[in-house]
Every structure is written in structure tokens, then in C-alpha cells.
PDB file of N, CA, C and O in Angstrom:
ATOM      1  N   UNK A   1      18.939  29.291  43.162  1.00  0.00           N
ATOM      2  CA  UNK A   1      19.770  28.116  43.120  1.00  0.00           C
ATOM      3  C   UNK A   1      20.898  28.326  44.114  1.00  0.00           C
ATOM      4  O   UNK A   1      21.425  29.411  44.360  1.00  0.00           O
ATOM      5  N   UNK A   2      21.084  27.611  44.444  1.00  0.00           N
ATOM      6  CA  UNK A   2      22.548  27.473  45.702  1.00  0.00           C
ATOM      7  C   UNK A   2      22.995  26.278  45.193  1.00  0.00           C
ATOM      8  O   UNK A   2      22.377  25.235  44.980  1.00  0.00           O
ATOM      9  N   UNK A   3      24.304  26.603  45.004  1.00  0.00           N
ATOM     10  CA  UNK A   3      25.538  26.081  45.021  1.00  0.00           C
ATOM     11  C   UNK A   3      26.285  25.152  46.218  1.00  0.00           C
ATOM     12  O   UNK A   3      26.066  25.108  47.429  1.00  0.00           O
ATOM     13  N   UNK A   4      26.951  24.656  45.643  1.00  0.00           N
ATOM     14  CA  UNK A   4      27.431  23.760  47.452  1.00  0.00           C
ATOM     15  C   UNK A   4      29.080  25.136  47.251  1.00  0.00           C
ATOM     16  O   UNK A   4      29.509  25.665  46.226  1.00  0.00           O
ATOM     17  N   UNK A   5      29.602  25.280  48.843  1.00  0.00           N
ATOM     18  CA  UNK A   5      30.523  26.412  48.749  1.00  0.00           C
ATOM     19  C   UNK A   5      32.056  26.339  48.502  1.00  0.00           C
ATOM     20  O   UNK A   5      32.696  25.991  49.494  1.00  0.00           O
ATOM     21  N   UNK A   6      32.620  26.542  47.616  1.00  0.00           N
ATOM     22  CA  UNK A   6      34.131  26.545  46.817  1.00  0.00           C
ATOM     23  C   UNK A   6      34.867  25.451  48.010  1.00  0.00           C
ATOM     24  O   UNK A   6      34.792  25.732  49.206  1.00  0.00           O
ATOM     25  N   UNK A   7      35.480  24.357  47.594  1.00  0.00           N
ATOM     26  CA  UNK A   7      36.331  23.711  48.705  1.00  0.00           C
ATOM     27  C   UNK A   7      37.611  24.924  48.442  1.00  0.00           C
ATOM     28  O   UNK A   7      37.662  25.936  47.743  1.00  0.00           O
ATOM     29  N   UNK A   8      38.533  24.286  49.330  1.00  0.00           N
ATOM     30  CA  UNK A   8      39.933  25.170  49.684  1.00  0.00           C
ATOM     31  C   UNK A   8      40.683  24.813  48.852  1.00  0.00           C
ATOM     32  O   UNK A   8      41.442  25.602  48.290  1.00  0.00           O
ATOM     33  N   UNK A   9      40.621  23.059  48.488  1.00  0.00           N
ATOM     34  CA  UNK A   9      41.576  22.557  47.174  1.00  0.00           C
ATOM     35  C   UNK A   9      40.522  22.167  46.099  1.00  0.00           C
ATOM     36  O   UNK A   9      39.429  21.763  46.498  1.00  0.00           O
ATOM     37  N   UNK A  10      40.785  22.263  44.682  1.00  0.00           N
ATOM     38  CA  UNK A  10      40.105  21.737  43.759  1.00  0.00           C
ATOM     39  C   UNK A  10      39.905  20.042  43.791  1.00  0.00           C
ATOM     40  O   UNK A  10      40.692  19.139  44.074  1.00  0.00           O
ATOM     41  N   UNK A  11      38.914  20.043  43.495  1.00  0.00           N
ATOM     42  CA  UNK A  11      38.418  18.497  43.246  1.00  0.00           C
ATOM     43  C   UNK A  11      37.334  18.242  42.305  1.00  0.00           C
ATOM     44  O   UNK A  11      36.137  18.435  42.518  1.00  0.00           O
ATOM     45  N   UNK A  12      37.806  17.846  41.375  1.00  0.00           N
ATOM     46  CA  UNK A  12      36.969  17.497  40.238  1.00  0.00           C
ATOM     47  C   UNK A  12      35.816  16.886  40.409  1.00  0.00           C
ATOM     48  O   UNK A  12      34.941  17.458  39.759  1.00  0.00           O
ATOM     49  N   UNK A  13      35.270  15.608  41.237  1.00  0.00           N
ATOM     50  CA  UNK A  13      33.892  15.594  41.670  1.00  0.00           C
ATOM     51  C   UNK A  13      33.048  16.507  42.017  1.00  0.00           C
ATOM     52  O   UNK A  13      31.854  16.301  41.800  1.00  0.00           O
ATOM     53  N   UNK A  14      33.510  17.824  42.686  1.00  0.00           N
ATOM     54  CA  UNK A  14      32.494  18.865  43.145  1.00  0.00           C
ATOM     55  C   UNK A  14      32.343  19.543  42.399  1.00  0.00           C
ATOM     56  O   UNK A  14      31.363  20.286  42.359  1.00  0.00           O
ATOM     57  N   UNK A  15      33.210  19.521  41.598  1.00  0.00           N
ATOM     58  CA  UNK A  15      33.303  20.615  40.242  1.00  0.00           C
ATOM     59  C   UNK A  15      31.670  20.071  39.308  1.00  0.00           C
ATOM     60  O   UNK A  15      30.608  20.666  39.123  1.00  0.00           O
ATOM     61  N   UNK A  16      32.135  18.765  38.925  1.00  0.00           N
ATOM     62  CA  UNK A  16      31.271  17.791  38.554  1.00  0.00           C
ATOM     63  C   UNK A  16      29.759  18.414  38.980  1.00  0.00           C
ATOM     64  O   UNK A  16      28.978  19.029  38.254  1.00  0.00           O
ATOM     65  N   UNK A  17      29.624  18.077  40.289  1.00  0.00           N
ATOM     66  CA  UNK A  17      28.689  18.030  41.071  1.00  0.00           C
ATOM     67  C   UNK A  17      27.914  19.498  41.092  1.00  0.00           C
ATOM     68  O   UNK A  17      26.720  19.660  41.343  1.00  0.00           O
ATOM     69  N   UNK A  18      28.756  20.393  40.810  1.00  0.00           N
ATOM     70  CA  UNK A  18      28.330  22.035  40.835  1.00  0.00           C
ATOM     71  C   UNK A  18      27.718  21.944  39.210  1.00  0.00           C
ATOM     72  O   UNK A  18      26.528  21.634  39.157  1.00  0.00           O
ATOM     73  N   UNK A  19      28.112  22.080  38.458  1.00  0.00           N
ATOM     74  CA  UNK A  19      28.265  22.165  37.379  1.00  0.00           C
ATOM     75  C   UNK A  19      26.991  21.004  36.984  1.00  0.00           C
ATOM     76  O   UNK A  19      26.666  21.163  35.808  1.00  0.00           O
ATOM     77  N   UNK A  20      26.346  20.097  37.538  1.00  0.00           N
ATOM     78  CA  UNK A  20      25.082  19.076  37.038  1.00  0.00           C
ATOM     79  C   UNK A  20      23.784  20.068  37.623  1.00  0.00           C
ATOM     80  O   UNK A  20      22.785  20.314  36.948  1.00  0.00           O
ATOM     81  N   UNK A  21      24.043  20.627  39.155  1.00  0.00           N
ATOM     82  CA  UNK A  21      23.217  21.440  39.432  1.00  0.00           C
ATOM     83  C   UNK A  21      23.047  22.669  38.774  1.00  0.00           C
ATOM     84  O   UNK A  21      21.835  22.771  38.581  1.00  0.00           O
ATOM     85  N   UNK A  22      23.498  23.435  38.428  1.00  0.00           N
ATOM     86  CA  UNK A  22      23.548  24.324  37.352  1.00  0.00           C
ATOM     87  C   UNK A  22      23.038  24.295  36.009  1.00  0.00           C
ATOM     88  O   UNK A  22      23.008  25.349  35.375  1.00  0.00           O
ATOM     89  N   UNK A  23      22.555  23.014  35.393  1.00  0.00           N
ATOM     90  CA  UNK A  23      22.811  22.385  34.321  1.00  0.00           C
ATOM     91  C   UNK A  23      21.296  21.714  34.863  1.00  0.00           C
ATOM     92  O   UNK A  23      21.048  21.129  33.808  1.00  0.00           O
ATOM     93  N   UNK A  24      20.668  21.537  35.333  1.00  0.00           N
ATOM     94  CA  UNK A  24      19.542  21.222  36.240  1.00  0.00           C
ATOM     95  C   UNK A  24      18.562  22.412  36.261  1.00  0.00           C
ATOM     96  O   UNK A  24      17.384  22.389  35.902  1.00  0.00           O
ATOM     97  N   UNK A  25      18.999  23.062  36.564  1.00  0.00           N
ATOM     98  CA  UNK A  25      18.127  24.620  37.107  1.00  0.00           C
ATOM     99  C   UNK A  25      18.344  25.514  35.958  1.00  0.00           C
ATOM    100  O   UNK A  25      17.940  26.676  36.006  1.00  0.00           O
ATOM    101  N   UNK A  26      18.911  25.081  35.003  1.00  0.00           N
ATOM    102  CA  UNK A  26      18.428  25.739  33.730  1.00  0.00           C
ATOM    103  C   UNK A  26      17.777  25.267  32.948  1.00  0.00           C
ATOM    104  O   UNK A  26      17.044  25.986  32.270  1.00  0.00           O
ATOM    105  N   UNK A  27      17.810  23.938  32.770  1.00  0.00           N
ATOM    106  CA  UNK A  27      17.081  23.216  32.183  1.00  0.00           C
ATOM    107  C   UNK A  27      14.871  23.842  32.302  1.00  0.00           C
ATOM    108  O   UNK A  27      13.925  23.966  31.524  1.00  0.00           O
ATOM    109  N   UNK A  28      15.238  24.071  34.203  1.00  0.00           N
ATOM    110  CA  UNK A  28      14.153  24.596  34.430  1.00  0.00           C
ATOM    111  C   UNK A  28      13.245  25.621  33.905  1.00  0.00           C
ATOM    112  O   UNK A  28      12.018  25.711  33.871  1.00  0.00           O
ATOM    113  N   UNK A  29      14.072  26.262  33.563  1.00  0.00           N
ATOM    114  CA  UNK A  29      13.787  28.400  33.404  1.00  0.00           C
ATOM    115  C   UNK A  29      13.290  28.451  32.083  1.00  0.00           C
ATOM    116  O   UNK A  29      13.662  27.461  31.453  1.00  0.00           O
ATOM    117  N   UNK A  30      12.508  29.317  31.345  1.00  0.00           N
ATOM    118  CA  UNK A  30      11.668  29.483  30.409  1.00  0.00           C
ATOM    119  C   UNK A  30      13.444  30.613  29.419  1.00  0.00           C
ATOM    120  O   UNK A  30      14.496  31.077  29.859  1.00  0.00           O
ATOM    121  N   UNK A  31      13.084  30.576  28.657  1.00  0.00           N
ATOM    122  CA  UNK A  31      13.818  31.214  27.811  1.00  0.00           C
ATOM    123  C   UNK A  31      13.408  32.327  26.766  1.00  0.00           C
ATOM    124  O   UNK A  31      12.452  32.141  26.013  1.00  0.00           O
ATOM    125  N   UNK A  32      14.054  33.331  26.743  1.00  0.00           N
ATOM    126  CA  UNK A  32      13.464  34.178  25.882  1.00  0.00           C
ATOM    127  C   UNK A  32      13.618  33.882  24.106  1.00  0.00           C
ATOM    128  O   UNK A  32      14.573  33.387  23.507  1.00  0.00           O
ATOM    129  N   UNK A  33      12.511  34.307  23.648  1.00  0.00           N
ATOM    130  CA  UNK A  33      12.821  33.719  22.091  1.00  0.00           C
ATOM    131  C   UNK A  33      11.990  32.429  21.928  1.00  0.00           C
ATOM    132  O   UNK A  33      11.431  32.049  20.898  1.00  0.00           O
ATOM    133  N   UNK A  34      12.008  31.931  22.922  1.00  0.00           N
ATOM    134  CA  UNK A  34      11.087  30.386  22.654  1.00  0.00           C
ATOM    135  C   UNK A  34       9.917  30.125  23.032  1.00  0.00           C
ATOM    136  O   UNK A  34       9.575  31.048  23.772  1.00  0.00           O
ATOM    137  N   UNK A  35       8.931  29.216  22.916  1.00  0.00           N
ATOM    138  CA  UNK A  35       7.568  29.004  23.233  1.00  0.00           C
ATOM    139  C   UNK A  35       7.676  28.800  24.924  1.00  0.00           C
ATOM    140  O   UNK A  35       8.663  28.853  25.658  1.00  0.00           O
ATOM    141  N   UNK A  36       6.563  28.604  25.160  1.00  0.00           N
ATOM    142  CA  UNK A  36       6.545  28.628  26.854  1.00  0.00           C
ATOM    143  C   UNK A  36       5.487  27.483  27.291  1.00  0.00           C
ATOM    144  O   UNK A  36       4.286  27.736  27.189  1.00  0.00           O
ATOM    145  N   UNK A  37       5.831  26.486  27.676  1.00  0.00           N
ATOM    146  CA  UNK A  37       4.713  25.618  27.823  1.00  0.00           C
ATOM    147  C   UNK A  37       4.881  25.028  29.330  1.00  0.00           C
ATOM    148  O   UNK A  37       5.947  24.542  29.707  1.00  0.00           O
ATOM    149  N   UNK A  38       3.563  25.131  30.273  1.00  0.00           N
ATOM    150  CA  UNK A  38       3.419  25.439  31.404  1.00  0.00           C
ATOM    151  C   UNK A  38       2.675  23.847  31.647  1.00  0.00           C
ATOM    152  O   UNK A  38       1.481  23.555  31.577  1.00  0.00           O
ATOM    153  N   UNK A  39       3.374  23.329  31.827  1.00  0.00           N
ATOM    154  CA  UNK A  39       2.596  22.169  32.337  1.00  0.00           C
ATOM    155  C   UNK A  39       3.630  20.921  32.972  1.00  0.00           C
ATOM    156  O   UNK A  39       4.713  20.715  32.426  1.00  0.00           O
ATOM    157  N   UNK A  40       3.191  20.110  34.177  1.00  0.00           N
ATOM    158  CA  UNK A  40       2.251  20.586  35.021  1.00  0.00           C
ATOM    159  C   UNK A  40       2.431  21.978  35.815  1.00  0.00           C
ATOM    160  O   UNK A  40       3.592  22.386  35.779  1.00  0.00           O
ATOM    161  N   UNK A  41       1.769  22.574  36.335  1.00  0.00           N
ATOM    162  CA  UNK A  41       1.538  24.185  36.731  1.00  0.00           C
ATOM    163  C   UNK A  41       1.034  24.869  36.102  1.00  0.00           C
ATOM    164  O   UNK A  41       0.786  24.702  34.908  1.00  0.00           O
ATOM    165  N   UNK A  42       0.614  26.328  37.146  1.00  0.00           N
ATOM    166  CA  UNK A  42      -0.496  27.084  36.654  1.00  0.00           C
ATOM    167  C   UNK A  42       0.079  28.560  35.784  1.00  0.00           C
ATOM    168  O   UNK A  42       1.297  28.718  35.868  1.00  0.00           O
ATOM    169  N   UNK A  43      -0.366  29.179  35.313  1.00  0.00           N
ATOM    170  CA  UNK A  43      -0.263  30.341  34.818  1.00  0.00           C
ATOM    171  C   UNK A  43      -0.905  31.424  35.580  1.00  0.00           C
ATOM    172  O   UNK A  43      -2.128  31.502  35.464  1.00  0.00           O
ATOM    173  N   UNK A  44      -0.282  32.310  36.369  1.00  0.00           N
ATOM    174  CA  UNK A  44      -0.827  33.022  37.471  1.00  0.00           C
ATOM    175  C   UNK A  44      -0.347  34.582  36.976  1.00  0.00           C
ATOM    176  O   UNK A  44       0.813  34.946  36.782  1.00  0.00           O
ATOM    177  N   UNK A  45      -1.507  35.340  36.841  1.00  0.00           N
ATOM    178  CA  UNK A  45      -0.430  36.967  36.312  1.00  0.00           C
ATOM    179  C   UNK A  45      -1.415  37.977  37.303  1.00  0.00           C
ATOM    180  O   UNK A  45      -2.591  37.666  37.491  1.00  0.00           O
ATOM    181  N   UNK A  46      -0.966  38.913  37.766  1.00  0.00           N
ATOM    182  CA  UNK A  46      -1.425  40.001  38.993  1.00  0.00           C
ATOM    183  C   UNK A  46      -2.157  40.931  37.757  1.00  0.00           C
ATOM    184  O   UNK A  46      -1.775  40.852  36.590  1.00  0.00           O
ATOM    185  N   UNK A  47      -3.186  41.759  38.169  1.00  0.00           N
ATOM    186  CA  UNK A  47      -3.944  42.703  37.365  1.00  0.00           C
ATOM    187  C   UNK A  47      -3.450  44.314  38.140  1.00  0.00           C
ATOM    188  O   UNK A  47      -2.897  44.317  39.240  1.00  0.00           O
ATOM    189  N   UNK A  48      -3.747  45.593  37.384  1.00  0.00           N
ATOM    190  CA  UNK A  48      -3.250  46.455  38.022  1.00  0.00           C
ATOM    191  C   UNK A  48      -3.604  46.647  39.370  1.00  0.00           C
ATOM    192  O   UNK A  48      -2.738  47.186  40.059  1.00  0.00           O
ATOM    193  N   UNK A  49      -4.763  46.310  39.970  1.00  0.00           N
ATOM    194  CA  UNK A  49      -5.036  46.242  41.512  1.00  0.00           C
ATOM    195  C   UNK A  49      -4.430  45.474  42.209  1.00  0.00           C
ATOM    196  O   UNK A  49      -4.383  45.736  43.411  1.00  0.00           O
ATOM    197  N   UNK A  50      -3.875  44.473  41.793  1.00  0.00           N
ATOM    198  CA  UNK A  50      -3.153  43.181  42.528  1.00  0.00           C
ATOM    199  C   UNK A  50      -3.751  42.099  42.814  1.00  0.00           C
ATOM    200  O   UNK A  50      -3.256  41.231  43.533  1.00  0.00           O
ATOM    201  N   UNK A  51      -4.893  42.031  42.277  1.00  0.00           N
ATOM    202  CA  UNK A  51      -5.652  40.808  41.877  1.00  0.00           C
ATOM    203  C   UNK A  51      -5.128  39.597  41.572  1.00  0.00           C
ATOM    204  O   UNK A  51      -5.474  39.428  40.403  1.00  0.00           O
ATOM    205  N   UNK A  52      -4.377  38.463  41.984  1.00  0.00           N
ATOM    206  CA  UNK A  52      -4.054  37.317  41.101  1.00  0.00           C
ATOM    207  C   UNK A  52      -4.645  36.664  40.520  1.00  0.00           C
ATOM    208  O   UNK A  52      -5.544  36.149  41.184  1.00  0.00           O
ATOM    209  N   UNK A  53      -4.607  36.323  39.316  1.00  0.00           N
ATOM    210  CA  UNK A  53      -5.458  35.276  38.701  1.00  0.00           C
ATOM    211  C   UNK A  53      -5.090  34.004  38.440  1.00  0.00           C
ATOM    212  O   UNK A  53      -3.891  33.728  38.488  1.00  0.00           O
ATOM    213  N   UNK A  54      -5.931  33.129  38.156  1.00  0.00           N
ATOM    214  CA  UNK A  54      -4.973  31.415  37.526  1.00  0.00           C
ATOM    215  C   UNK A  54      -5.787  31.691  36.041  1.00  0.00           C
ATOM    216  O   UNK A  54      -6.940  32.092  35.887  1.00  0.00           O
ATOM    217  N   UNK A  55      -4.762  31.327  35.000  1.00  0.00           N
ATOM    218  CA  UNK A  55      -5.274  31.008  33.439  1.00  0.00           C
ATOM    219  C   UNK A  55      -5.853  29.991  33.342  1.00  0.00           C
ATOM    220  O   UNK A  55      -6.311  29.888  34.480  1.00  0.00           O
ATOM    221  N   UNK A  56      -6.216  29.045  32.750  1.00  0.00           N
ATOM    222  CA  UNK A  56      -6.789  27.645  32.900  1.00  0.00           C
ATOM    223  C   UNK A  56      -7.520  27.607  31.112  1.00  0.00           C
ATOM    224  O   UNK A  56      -8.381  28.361  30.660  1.00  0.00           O
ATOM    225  N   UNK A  57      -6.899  26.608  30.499  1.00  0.00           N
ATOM    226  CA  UNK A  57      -7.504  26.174  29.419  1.00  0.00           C
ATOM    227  C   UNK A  57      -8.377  25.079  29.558  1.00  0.00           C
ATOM    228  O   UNK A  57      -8.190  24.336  30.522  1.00  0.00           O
ATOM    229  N   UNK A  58      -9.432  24.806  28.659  1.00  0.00           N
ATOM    230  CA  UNK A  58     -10.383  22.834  28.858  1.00  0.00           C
ATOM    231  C   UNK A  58      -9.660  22.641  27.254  1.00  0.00           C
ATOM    232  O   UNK A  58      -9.037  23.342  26.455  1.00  0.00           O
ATOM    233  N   UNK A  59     -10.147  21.300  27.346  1.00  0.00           N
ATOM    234  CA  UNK A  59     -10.156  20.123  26.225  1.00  0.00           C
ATOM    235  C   UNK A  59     -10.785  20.766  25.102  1.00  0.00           C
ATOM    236  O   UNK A  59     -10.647  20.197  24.019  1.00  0.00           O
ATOM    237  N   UNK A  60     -11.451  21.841  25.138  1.00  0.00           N
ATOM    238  CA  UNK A  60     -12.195  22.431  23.601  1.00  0.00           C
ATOM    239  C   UNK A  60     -11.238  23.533  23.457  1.00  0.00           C
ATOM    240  O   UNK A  60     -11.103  24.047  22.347  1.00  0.00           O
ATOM    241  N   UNK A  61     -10.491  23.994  24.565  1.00  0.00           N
ATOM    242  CA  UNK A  61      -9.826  25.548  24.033  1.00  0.00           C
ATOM    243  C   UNK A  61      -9.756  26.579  24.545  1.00  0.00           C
ATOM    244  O   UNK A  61      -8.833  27.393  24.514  1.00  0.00           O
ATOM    245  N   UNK A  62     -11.368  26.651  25.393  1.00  0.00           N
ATOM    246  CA  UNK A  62     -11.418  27.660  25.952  1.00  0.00           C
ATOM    247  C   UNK A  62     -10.595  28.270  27.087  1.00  0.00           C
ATOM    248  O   UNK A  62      -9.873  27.519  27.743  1.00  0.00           O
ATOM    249  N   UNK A  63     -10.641  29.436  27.337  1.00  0.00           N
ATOM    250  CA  UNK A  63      -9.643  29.929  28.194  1.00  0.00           C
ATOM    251  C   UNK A  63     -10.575  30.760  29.342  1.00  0.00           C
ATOM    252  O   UNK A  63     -11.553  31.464  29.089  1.00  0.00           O
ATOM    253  N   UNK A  64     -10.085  30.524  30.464  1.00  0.00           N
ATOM    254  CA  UNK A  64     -10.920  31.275  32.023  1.00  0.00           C
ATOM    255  C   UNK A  64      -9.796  31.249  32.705  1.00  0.00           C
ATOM    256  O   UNK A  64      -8.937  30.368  32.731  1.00  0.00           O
ATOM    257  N   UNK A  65      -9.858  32.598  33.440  1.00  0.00           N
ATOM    258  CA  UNK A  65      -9.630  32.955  34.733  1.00  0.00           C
ATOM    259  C   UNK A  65     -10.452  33.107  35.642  1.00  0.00           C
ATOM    260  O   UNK A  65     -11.565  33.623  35.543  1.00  0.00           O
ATOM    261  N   UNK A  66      -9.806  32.537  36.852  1.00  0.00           N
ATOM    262  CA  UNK A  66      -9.760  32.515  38.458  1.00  0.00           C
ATOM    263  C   UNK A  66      -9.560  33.121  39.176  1.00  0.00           C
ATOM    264  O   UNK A  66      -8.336  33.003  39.246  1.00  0.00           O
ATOM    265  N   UNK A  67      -9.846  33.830  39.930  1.00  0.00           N
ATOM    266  CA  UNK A  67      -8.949  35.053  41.065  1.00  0.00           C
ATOM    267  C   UNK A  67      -8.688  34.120  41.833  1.00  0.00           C
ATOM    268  O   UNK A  67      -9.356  33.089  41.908  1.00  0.00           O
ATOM    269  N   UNK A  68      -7.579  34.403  42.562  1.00  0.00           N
ATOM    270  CA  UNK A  68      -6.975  33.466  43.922  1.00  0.00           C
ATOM    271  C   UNK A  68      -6.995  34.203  45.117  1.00  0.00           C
ATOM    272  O   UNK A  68      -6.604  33.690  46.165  1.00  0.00           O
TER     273      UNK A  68
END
């Protein structure tokens, strides 16, 4: 995340304005303690060789991986 950079005098709009982006990009981030639900996007995890994979569930449940 980037920030817009400190003005020289305070001004409450940028403050504003910092502070919605911040408030934005957390909204984003997965949290520890809570469920994790990935959608839209993929679920991608490396194997000890460095293999990437994609997770991928269907409509019955099942679960497959992909190498990428």
C-alpha cells in the first residue's frame, strides 16, 4: 500500500483521504482467527520442489489441483 506523502501543513482532507485508503486495503487482507474465503481468485500454494499449484473446487465438492 502507498500512501500519498505527509503535506508540510496539516489538512484534514488528506488526512481524510489517507486514512479511507488504509481502511480500503484492510478491508482487503485475510485475517488471522477467521475463515478465509477466496473468491473471485485462485488458491495457489508452492510444494517442497517449487511446484505451484491452483486448488480448484466443482459444484459437487470435489477438490483438484493444477500445476502452473
Amino acid at each position: 500500500m502507498r500512501l500519498p506523502p505527509s503535506p508540510a501543513v496539516y489538512i484534514q482532507r488528506d488526512d481524510q483521504t489517507a486514512r479511507s485508503m488504509a481502511e480500503k486495503a484492510d478491508m482487503e487482507n485475510h485475517k488471522r482467527g477467521r475463515d478465509v474465503e477466496i473468491s473471485p481468485g485462485r488458491l495457489i500454494i508452492k510444494s517442497p520442489d517449487g511446484t505451484r499449484w491452483s486448488i480448484e473446487v466443482d459444484n459437487s465438492g470435489t477438490v483438484s489441483a493444477s500445476s502452473l
